[in-house]
NUDO-984133 format. One record per residue (C-alpha): residue number from 1; x, y, z. Coordinates in steps of 0.001 Angstrom, whole numbers, padded with zeros to 6 digits. Example, Ala and Ser with C-alpha at 12.3 -4.5 7.8 and 13.67 -1.06 7.14 Angstrom:
<sites>
[1 [012300 -004500 007800]]
[2 [013670 -001060 007140]]
</sites>
This chain:
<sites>
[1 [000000 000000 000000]]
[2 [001519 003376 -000882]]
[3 [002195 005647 001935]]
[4 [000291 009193 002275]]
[5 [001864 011852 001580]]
[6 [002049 014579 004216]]
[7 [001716 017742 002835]]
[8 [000361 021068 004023]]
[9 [-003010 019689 003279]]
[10 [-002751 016824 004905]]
[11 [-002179 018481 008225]]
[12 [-004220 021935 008163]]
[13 [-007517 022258 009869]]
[14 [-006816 018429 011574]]
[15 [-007846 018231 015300]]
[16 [-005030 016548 017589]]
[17 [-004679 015771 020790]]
[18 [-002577 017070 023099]]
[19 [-000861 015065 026217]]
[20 [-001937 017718 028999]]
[21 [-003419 020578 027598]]
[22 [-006447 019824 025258]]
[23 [-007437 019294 021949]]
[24 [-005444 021423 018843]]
[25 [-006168 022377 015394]]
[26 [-003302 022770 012842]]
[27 [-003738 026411 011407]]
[28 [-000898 026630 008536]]
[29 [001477 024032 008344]]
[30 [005030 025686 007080]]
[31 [007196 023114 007246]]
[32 [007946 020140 010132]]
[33 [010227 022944 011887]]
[34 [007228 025319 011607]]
[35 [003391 024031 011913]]
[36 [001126 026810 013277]]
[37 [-002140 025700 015646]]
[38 [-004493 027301 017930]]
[39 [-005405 025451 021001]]
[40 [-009400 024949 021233]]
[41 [-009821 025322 025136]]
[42 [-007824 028914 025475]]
[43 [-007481 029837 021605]]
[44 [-004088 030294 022343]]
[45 [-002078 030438 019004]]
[46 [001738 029113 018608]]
[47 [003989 027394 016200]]
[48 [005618 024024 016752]]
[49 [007576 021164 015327]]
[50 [005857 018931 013317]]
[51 [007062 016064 015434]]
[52 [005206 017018 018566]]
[53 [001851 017855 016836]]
[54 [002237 014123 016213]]
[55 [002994 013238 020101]]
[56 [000873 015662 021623]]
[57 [003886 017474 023102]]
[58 [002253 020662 022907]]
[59 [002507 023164 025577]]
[60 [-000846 025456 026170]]
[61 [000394 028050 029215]]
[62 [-003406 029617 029131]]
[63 [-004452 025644 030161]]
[64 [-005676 025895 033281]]
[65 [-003566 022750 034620]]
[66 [-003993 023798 038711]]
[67 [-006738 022490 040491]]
[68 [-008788 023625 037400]]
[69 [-008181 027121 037387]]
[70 [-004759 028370 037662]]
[71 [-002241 028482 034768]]
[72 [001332 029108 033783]]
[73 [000839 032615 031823]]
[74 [003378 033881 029360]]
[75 [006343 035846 031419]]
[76 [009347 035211 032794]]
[77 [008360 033286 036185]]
[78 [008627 029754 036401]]
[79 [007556 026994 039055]]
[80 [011284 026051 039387]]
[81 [013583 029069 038542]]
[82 [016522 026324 038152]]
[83 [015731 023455 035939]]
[84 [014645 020324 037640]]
[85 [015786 022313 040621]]
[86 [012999 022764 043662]]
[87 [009577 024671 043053]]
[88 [010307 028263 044262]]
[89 [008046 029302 047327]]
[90 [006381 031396 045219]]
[91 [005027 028881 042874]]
[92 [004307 026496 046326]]
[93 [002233 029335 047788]]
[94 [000278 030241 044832]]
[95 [-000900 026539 044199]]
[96 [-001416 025780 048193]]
[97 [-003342 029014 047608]]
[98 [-005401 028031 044502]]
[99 [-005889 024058 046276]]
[100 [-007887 025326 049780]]
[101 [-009849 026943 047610]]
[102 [-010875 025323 044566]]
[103 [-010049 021450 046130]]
[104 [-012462 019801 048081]]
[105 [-009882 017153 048792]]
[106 [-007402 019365 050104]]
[107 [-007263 019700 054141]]
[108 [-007948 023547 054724]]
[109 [-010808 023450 051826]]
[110 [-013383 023553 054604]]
[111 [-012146 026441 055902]]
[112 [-011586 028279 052436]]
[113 [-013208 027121 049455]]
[114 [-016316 025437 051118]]
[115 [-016398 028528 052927]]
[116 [-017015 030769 049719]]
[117 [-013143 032230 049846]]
[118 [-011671 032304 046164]]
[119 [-008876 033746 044445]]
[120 [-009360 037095 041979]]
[121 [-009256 036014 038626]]
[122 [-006231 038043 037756]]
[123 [-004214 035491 040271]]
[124 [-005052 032685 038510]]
[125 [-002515 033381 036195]]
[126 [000563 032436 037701]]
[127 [002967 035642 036053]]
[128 [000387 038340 037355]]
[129 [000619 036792 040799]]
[130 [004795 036013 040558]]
[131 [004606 039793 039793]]
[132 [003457 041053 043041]]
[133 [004493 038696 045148]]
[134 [007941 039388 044534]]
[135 [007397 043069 044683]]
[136 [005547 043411 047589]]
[137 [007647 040441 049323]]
[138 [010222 041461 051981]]
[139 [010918 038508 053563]]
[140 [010239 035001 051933]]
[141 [009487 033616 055520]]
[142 [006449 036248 056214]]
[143 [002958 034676 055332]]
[144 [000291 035826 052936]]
[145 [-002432 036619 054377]]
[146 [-006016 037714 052649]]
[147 [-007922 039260 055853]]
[148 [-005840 041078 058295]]
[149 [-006317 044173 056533]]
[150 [-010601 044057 056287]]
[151 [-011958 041365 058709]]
[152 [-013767 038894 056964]]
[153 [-012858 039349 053500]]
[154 [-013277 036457 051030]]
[155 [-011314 036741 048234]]
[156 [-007234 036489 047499]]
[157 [-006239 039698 045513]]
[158 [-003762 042472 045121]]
[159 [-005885 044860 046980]]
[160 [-006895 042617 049456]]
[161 [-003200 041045 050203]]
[162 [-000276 041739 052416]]
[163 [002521 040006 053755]]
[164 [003289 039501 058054]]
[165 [005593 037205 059755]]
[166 [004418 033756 060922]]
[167 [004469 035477 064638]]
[168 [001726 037988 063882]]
[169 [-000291 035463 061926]]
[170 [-000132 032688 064492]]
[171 [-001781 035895 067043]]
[172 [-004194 036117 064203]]
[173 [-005513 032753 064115]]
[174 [-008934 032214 065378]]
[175 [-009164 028152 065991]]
[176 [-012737 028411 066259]]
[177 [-012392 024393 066817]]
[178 [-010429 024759 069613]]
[179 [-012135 027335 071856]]
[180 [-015644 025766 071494]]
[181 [-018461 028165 072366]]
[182 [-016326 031026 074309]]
[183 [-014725 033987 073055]]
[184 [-011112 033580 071919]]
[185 [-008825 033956 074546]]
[186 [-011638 032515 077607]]
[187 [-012447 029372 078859]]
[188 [-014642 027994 081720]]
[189 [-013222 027607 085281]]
[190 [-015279 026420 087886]]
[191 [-018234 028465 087656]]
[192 [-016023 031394 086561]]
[193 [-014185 032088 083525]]
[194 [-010257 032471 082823]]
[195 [-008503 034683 080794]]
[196 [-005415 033736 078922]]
[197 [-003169 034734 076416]]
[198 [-000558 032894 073907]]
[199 [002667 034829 073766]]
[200 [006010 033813 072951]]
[201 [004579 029724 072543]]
[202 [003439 030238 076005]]
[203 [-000112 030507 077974]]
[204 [-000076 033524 079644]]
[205 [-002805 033539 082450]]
[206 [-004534 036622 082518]]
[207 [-006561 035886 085941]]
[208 [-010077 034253 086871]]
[209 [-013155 036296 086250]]
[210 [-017221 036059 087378]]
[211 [-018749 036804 083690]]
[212 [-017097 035864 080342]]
[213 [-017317 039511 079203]]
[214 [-014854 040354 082261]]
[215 [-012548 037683 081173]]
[216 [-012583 038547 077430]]
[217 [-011834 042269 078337]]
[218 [-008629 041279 080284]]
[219 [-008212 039090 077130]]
[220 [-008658 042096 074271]]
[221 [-006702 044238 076844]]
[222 [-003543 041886 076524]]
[223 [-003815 040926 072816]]
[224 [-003920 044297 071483]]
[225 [-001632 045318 073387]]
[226 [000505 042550 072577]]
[227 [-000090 043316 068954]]
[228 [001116 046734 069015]]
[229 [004218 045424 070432]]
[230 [004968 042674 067493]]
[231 [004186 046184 065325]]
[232 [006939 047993 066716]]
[233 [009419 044716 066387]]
[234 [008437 044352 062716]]
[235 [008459 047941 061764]]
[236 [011538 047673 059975]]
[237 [009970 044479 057670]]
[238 [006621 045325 057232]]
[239 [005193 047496 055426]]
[240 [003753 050931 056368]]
[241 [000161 049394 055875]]
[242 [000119 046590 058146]]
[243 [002224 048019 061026]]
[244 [-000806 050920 061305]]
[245 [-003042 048093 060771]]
[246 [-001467 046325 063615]]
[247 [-000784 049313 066143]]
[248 [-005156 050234 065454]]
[249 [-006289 046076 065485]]
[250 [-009042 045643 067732]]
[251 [-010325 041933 069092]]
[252 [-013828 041298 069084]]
[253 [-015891 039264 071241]]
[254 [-017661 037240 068325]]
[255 [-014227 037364 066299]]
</sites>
């Protein structure tokens, strides 16, 4: 049987498959160093070898290949700045970021995703959030964190962003879980109430009180207080934002 002969016409307007990013149509071919598609998912338009249109060994970076939803981008950040070197923390923070809340099998989805927190679509491409984070980024240690600045907010974004070190977020914690039905920094003693505060990865008792209001005054008394302090240690690292956040934070009974 004679063999087909692949020509230009052969090829154009063919749908192939791809290996991870979805199905491809062959726009122009040129020749096998130089066959134009368009990917049908993103309609993102490139030129490859003709050997890897026949593989599938296409590379799509508007796929969204993270949990459904995030993607590569075009740019000059990648998930491993060194080849087959480690991820960078970056990249590792972006995707934990994208998996609590677009992964119901990830651990912290209950508390994020199921919870209605999401990230702004202009973070789901990985270059616009590489971008900031390594502007805004003063120490690679510091967390980011999505709420400190506006109690309550539910979404990951530029605007909604900053970064503080792992001490001020560990104050910031609420551990719902933990404290049951009292106010954060109470618990029942006797037929009283105790006030205590974590500082320095110790309990810090506060003293014994007859109402739970009492007790979560002496509480909010300590914690801010203590949180101004952590402002004025980090001043140097943090920016001008969060340390006024910080120095004006006020505790809540129903936080």
């Amino acid at each position: 049987m004679a063999k087909i002969k692949e020509t230009n016409k052969f090829y154009e307007n063919k749908i192939f498959q791809s290996k991870s990013y979805g199905d491809f149509k062959v726009l122009k071919y040129n020749n096998t160093f130089n066959v134009e598609i368009e990917f049908l998912t993103t309609g993102y338009k490139t030129s490859v070898q003709l050997s890897n249109v026949k593989s599938g060994s296409v590379r799509d970076p508007y796929y969204p290949i993270v949990y459904g939803v995030g993607y590569m981008g075009e740019g000059p950040y990648k998930s491993r700045p060194v080849q087959n070197g480690p991820q960078s923390r970056c990249y590792k923070i972006w995707k934990e970021m994208l998996g609590r809340c677009y992964c119901n099998s990830t651990s912290s989805f209950i508390n994020y995703g199921a919870c209605g927190v999401v990230v702004c679509s202009e973070w789901h491409n990985f270059q616009n959030y590489a971008k900031w984070y390594y502007k805004n980024c003063i120490n690679e240690s510091y967390c980011v964190d999505k709420d400190f600045l506006g109690k309550g907010l539910k979404i990951y974004s530029p605007t909604t962003c900053c970064f503080i070190p792992e001490e001020i977020n560990a104050q910031l914690t609420l551990r719902q879980s933990r404290r049951g039905k009292f106010p954060l920094g109470v618990r029942p003693c006797g037929k009283k109430y105790q006030a205590q505060l974590n500082k320095n990865s110790k309990k810090i008792p506060l003293g014994v009180f007859n109402t739970i209001e009492e007790a979560f005054n002496a509480y909010k008394t300590a914690k801010e207080t203590f949180l101004k302090e952590l402002a004025d240690k980090y001043k140097a690292t943090i920016s001008e934002e969060v340390y006024y956040a910080l120095k004006n934070f006020q505790i809540n009974i129903n936080d």
